[in-house]
Structures are given as C-alpha cells and as structure tokens.
N, C-alpha and C positions, 0 to 999 in steps of 0.2 A: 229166681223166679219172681213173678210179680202178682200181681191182685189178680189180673186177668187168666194167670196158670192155675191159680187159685180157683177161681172158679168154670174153666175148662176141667180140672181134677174132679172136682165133684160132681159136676155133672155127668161125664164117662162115668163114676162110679154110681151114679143115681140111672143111667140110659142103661147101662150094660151089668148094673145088676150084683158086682162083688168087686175086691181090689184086684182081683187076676184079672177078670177077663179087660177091665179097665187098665191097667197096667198092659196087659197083649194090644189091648186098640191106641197109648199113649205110647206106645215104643220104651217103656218104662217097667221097673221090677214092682211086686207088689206091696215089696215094705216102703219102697219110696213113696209108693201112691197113697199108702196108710199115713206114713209120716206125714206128708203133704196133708190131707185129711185132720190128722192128729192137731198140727200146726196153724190151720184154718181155724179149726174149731177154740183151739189157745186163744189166737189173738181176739175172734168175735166173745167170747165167755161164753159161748152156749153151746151144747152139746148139739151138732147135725144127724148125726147118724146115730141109731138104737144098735149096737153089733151085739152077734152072738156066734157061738160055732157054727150052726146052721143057716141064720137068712141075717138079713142087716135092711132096717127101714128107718122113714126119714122121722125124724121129730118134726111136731110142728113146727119151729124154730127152721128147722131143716127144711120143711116141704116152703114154706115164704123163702126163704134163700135160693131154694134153687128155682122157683120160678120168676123169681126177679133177675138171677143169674142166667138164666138163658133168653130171658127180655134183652140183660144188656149186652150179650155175645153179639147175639142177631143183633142189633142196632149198631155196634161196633164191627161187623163183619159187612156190614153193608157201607158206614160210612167210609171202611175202607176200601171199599168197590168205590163210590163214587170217587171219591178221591183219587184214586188211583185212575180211573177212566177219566176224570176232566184232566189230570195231568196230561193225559197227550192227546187233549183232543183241542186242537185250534179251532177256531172257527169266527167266521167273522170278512169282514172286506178288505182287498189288499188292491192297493191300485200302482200297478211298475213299471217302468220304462225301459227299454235296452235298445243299444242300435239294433238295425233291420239287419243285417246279416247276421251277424253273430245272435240276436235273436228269435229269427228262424231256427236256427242250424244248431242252438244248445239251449237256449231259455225253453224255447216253449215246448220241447220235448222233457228236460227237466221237470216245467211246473205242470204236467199231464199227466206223469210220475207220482207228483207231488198230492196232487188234487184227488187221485186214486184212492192216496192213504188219508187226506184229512177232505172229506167230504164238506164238512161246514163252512170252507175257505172259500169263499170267490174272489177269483185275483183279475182283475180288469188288466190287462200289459196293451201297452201302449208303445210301438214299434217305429224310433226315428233316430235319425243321425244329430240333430244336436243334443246339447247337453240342455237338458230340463233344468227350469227353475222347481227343485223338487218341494220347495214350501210355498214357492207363487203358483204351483201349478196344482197343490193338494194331492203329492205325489206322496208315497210310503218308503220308496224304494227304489232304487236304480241299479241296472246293470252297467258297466262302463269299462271300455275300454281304452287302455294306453294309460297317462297318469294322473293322479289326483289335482284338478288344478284350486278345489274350493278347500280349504282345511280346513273351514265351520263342519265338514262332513266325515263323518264315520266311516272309515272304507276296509275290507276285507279282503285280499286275494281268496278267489273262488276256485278259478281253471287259468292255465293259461290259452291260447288262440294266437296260432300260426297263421302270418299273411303271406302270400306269395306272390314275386311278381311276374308273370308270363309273359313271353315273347315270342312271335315265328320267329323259324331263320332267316326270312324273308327281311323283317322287320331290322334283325340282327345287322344285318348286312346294313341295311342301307343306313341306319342310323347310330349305327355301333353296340357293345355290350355297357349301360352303365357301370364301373365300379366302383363308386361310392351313393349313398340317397340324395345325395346334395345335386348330382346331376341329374337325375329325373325330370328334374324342370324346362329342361332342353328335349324331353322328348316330348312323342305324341300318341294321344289315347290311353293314357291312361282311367282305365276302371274299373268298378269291381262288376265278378263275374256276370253274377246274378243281373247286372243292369244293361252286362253285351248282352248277354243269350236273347 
C-alpha cells in the first residue's frame, strides 16, 4: 500500500465514523483498517486518532492531517482526471491529402467518424491524383495509393482498395479480352468510373 492508501484509510475512518463501517465502504476487514491506522500513525510519531470502546476522535495532530489529506486526494483525483482526459483528447490542425476516388469513397467517411470523436481536430483534406510534395506543400499527411516511391517517408498500410476494369461485350468483341496489364495500352477508354458517369 502506499502514502496515498494511507491516507484514503484515514479519512474513511475519520468520514464514516469507526473501523467497521470504514472497512465495509474499503472492501476491507476492520483489523486491517485499524492496522493501517496503527502503522500511519508509527511512521508519522504522533498519535491521530483518540480510541476508546465507545467513540474515537481526531487529535489535533489528527484533525491537521486529515484536512490536508483530503486537500491532497481532491488535487490528485482531479489531476488524474485532467490527465487522463488530455490523453485522448487531439486537437489541433491537420491538413491531408488522398487521391479523389479512393478519397471520396474511404478517407472522408473515415475522418467524419474521426472528427465525431475528437472535436478539437480540424483536418483540411485536400482531394488530387498526384503525389504531393508533402513538406513543399505544408502537408501532415497523405493517403496513397500503389507503392511507396519516396523512402524519406513514413508509410503504413491502412486498407487495401480493389480496382476493377469493366468492359461491355460490345467493347469485348470488337477489341478482344486483355490478358495480361501490359496490354491495356492497345485499348481504348480507358477510365475511372466516377469520371465516365
């Protein structure tokens, strides 16, 4: 147990009055919570608590300790709050880039998601097919796909993203079925969807 049990112990017995009922609100027995007590008062040399068969009150020694001790609870129970709330709280400018399709279609419903949970985020996305100079452009962040061609750069697989290429039978017939990518360049029209429709 530490200082801070130490004086969470005392103060349940100083709030609630006796080692039982402090022991019942600690999840704890009432010789432990005396011991504890007992062992507090060791280390500091001064006697906290006045006990008797019938009531138990604080010594002055005792009544300073425990109002200091629930000064420093509350100032530790809250710097654990902030603490704990700025750990997951982002906030701040993000400015990112990704192609237009795959952009549409999985970034910006992701960072919608995203921005739901961290409110303090504004992310600028910025929606093109080439590849961004992401520190000439004062960029944060890029979505990209196919392979890494800068290696000064950080790169994560996220998702992967299935392309497909469509053809009538019309098309089939008269111009054949490619089977290999290498011949695609002998056909015609090729593009993406979003730019026929």
């Amino acid at each position: 147990m530490t200082q801070i049990d130490d004086l969470n112990t005392l103060l349940a017995v100083v709030d609630h009055g006796s080692f039982s009922a402090a022991a019942r609100a600690l999840g704890q027995t009432p010789s432990a919570v005396g011991k504890r007590v007992a062992l507090l008062e060791t280390r500091l040399g001064v006697v906290l608590l006045h006990r008797s068969t019938r009531r138990m009150a604080l010594t002055a020694a005792g009544r300073h300790y425990a109002e200091e001790a629930r000064e420093i609870v509350a100032r530790l129970a809250a710097l654990e709050d902030d603490i704990a709330a700025g750990a997951d709280s982002l906030r701040g400018p993000v400015r990112m880039t990704a192609p237009i399709a795959f952009g549409r279609a999985r970034v910006a419903p992701a960072l919608v998601a995203f921005m739901r949970q961290h409110r303090k985020v504004e992310i600028a996305l910025s929606l093109t097919d080439r590849n961004v100079d992401l520190t000439g452009e004062g960029m944060d962040l890029a979505v990209r796909t196919g392979d890494l061609s800068d290696s000064a750069l950080i790169a994560r697989r996220v998702m992967g993203y299935a392309r497909l290429i469509c053809a009538t039978p019309d098309y089939l017939r008269a111009w054949g079925a490619p089977e290999h990518p290498g011949e695609l360049a002998r056909h015609r029209c090729l593009t993406l969807a979003q730019e026929w429709q």
